[in-house]
C-alpha positions in Angstrom: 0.0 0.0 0.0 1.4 3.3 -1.1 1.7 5.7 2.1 2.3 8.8 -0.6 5.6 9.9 1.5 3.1 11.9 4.3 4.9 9.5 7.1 7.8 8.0 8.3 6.7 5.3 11.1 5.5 2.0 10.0 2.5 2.7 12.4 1.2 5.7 10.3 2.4 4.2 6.8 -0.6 1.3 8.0 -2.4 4.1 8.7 -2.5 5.7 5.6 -3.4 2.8 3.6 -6.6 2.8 5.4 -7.2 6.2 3.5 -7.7 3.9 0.5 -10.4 1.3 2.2 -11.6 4.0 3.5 -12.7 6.3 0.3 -13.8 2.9 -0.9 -16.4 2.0 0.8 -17.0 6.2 2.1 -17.2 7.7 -1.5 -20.1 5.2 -1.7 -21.7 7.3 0.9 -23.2 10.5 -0.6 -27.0 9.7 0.7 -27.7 13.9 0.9 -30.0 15.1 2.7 -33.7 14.5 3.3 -36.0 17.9 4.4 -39.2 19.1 4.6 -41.4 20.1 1.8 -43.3 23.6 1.7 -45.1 24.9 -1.5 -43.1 28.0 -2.6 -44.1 28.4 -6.0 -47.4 28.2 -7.9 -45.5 26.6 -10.6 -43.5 24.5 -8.4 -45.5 23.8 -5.2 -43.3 21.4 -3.3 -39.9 23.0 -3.4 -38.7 24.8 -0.2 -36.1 27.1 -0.3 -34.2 26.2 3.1 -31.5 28.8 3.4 -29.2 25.9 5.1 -26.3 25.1 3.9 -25.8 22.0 6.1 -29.1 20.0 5.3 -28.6 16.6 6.9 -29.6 13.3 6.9 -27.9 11.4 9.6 -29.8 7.7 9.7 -30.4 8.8 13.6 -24.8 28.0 -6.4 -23.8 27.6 -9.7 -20.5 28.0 -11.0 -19.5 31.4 -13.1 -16.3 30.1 -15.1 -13.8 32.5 -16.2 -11.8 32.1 -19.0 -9.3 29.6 -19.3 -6.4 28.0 -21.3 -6.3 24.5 -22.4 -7.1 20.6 -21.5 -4.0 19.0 -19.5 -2.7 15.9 -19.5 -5.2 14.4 -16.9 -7.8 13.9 -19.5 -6.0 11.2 -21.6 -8.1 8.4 -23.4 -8.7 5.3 -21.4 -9.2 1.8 -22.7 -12.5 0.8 -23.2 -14.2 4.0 -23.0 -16.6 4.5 -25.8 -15.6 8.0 -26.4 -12.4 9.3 -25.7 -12.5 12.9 -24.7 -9.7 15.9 -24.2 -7.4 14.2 -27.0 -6.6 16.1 -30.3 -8.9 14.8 -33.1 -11.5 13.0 -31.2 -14.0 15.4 -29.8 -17.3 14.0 -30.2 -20.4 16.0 -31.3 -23.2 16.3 -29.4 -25.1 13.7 -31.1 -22.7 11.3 -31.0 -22.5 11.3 -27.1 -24.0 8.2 -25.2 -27.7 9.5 -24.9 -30.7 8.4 -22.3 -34.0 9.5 -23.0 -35.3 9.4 -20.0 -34.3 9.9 -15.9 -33.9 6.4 -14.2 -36.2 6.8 -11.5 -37.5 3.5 -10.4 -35.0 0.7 -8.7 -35.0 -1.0 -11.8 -34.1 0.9 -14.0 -31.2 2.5 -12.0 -29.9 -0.7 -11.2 -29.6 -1.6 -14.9 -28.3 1.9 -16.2 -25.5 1.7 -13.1 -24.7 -1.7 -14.4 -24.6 -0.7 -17.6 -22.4 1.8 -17.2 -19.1 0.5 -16.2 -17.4 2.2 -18.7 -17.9 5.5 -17.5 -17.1 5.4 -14.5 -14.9 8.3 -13.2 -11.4 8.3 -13.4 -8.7 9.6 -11.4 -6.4 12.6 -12.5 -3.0 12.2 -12.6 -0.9 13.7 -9.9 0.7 17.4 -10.5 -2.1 18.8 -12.8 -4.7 22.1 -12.7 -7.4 21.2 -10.0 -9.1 24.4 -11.9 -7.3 24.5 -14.9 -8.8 27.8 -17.0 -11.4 27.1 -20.0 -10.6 28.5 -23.6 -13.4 29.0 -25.7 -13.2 28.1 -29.4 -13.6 30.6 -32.1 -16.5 31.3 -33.7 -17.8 28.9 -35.8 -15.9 25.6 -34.6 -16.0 23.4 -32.5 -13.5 21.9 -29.7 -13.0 21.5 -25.8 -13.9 23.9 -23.4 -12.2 22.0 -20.3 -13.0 20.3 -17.4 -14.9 22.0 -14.9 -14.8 21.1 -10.7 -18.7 21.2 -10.0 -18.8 18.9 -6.6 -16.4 18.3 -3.9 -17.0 15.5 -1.3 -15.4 15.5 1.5 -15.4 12.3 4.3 -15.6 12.4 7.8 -15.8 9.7 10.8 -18.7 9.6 12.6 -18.8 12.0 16.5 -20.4 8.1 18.2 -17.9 6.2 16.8 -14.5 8.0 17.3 -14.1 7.0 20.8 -13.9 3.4 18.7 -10.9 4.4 16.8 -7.6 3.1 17.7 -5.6 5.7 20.2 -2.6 5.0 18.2 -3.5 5.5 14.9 -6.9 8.1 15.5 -5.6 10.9 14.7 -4.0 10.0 11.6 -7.2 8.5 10.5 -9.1 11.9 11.1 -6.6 14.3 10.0 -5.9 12.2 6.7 -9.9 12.4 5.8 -10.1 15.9 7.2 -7.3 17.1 5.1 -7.9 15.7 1.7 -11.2 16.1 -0.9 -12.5 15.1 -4.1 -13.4 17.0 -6.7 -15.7 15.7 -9.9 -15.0 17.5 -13.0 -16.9 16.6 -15.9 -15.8 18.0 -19.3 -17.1 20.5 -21.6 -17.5 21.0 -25.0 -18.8 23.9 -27.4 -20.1 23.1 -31.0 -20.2 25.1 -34.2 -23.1 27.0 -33.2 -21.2 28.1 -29.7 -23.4 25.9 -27.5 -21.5 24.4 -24.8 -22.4 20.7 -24.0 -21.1 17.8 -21.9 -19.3 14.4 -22.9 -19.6 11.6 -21.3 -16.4 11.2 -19.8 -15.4 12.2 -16.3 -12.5 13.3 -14.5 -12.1 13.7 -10.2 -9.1 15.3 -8.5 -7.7 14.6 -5.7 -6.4 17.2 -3.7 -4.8 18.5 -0.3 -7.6 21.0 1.3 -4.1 23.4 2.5 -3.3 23.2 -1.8 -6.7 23.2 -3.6 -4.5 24.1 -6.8 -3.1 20.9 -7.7 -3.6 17.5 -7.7 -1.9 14.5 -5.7 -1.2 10.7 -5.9 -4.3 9.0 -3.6 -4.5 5.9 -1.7 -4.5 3.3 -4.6 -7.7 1.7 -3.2 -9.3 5.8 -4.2 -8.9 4.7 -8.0 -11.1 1.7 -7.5 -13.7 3.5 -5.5 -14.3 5.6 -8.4 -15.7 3.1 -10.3 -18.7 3.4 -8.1 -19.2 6.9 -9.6 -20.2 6.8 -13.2 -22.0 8.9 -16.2 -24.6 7.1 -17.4 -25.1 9.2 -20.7 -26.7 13.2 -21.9 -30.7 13.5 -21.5 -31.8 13.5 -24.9 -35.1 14.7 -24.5 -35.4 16.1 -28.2 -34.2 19.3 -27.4 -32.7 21.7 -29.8 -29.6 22.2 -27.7 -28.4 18.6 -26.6 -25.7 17.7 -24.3 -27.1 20.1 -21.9 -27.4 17.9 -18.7 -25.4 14.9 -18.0 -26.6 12.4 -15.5 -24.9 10.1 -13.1 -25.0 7.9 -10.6 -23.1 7.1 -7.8 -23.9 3.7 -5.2 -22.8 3.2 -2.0 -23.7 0.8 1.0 -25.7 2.5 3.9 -26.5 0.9 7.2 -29.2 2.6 9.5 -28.6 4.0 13.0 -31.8 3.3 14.8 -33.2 0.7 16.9 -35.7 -0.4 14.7 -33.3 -1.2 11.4 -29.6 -1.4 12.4 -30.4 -5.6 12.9 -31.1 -5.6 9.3 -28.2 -6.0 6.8 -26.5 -3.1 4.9 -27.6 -2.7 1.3 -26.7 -0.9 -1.7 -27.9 2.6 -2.5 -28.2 4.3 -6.0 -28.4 7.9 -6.2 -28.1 10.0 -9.3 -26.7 13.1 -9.9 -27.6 15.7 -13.0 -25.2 18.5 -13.7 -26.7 20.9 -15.8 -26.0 23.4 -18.4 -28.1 26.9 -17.2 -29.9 28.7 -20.3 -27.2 31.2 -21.6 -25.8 32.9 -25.0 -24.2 31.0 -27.7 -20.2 31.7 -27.4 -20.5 32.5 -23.5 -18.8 30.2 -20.8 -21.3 27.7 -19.0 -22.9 28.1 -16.1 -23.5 25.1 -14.3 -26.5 23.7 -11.9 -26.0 20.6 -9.8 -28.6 18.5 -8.4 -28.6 15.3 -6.5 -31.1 12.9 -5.5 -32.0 11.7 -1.7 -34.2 8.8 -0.2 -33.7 6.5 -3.3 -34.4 9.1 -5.3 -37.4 10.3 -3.8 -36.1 13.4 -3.8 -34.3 16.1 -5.8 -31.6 18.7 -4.1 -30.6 21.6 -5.8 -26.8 22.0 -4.2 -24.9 24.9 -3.3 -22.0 25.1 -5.2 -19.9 28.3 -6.8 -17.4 30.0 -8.7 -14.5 28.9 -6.9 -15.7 25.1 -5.1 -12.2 23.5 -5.0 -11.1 26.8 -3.0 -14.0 26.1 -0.4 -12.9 25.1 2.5 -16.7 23.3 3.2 -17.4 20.1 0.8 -20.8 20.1 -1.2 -21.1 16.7 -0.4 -20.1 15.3 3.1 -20.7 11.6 4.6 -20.2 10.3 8.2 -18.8 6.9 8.6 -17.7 4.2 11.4 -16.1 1.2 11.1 -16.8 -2.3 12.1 -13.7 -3.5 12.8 -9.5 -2.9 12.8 -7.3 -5.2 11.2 -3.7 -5.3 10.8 -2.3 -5.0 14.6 -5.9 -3.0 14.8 -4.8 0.1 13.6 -5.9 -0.4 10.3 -9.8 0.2 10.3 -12.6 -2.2 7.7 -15.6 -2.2 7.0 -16.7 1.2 7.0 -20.5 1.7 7.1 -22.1 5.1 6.1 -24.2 6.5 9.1 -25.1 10.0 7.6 -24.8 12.3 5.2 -24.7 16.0 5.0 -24.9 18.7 1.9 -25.4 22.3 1.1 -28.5 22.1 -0.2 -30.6 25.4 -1.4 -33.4 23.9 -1.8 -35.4 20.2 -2.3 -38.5 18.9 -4.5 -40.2 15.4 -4.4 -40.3 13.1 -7.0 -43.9 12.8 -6.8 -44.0 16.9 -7.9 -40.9 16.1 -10.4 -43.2 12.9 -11.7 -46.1 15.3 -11.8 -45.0 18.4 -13.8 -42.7 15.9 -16.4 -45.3 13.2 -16.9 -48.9 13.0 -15.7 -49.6 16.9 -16.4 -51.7 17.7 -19.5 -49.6 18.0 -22.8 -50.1 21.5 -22.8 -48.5 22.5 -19.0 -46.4 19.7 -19.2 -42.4 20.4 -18.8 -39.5 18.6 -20.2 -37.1 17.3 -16.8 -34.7 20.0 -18.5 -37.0 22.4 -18.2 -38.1 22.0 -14.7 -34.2 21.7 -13.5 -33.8 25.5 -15.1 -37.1 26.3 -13.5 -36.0 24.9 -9.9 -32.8 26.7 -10.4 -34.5 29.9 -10.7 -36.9 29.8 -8.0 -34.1 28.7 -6.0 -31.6 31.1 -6.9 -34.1 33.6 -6.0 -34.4 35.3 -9.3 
């Protein structure tokens, strides 16, 4: 197990390699959070605007990007991928992009579109590259990469019950290494001919030090494979005229409940999604992104908090609580993390019943497109 150089003593070198187990079975813990629904809006009626950044769920704003150079090294084709993005010569137009034409909501269907979508799953930066590299807009009339954009940074955290469970020797390394280090997912973006911007289907994520936001580092080898549990699983195509606007994902991790009732039962496997969305702006401009993310089994839909500058935050969008089940290795080495909570910045949260109305069972006439309600939910949340 690579230590990445942060410490001498075998002790701490064990501990570090925990980092690994533990982002692998952690970054499979983004359950956000669960609130109350209000109506707000006439059009709308089930979306509350919170004001909390800290929404949680405990089992107990759109990034303005300025300008930028070019695509770095981090982006290189992978084997297997179905498109290969940031490479000279192969940038994919907008309808050539791995499409969905519809939002996975029921079990089924995100159980097969996850599974389908190995693939995409998220890959690691290399170490020493941009966190935020700047985007460069094509010239008129062509089309080419934009960049990759940091839209969601998770950070991971052990849970306030269980710390006193943590091995005195090895405790504070275990905290300070999660404390200290984030993820950032950076999907890329491209303009076409007509100066629309749109996403591929290829993801990046950075790994960073919190105290260096700029640049990237080598992770705990076990990192890499926990990506795989965070993939793309295509653009909506809804038949709009601009396509490529919103890229959806999913990400699955194993949750075990913290009361009475449940916590006999088994942990199971939980599949959220995650849209990132392209706001409504001029041809030739740089993108404004959304973010949402779904709760409950996708039961609900979060608009997140996010901004121009979301590596350099010192909070995470995304944050999850964890404990472990038991220490290996001498103990100090902790397994089996469980996911006990999750927290996120959240501006504001809509059910899927309201989502299921407004998209679906509405009369053709009022009925929206799912694009059209995530730039609707955007405004009413932005306040604007």
């Amino acid at each position: 197990m690579v230590a990445n150089g942060l410490f001498k003593s075998l002790t701490v070198v064990v501990v570090i390699g925990l980092a690994g187990l533990i982002a692998f079975d952690v970054f499979k813990s983004h359950e956000p959070a669960l609130q109350m629904t209000e109506p707000v809006s006439s059009l709308l009626d089930k979306i509350i605007i919170s004001g909390d950044e800290s929404s949680t769920n405990d089992g107990s704003g759109s990034p303005d990007v300025t300008d930028e150079a070019s695509i770095d090294s981090g982006t290189e084709a992978r084997p297997g991928s179905r498109l290969a993005v940031g490479i000279l010569g192969s940038i994919p137009e907008a309808k050539q992009l791995h499409s969905i034409a519809e939002v996975p909501w029921l079990q089924s269907q995100a159980d097969r579109a996850f599974n389908q979508s190995k693939s995409f799953a998220c890959q690691l930066l290399v170490p020493d590259v941009a966190v935020k590299p700047l985007l460069t807009r094509p010239s008129s009339g062509r089309r080419g990469v934009m960049g990759r954009i940091p839209v969601v940074t998770i950070g991971l955290e052990v849970d306030e019950k269980s710390k006193s469970k943590l091995p005195q020797a090895s405790r504070g390394a275990i905290q300070a290494y999660l404390r200290d280090h984030r993820l950032a997912i950076e999907p890329i973006v491209y303009q076409d001919a007509d100066g629309q911007a749109y996403f591929g289907t290829d993801c990046r994520a950075a790994f960073y030090p919190v105290s260096n936001p700029t640049t990237t580092i080598k992770p705990e080898p076990m990192i890499e494979e926990a990506m795989g549990r965070f993939r793309a699983l295509g653009v909506l195509d809804e038949g709009s005229a601009t396509p490529g606007r919103t890229l959806v994902m999913a990400f699955r991790y194993v949750q075990k409940a913290n009361d009475q009732i449940t916590q006999l039962l088994p942990p199971k496997d939980v599949t959220e999604l995650l849209f990132l969305h392209i706001a409504s702006g001029e041809p030739g401009a740089l993108p404004r992104l959304e973010v949402f993310a779904t709760t409950n089994e996708r039961q609900n839909l979060h608009r997140l908090i996010t901004s121009s500058s979301t590596s350099e935050d010192p909070l995470p969008v995304i944050s999850a609580t964890i404990q472990f089940e038991k220490f290996i290795l001498m103990g100090l080495y902790p397994s089996s993390p469980i996911v006990t909570g999750v927290r996120q910045r959240s501006a504001g949260v809509m059910s899927i019943d309201t989502i299921l109305k407004l998209t679906k069972f509405n009369v053709e006439a009022d009925r929206l497109s799912f694009e059209q309600l995530l730039d609707q939910f955007a405004t009413i949340t932005n306040g604007t």
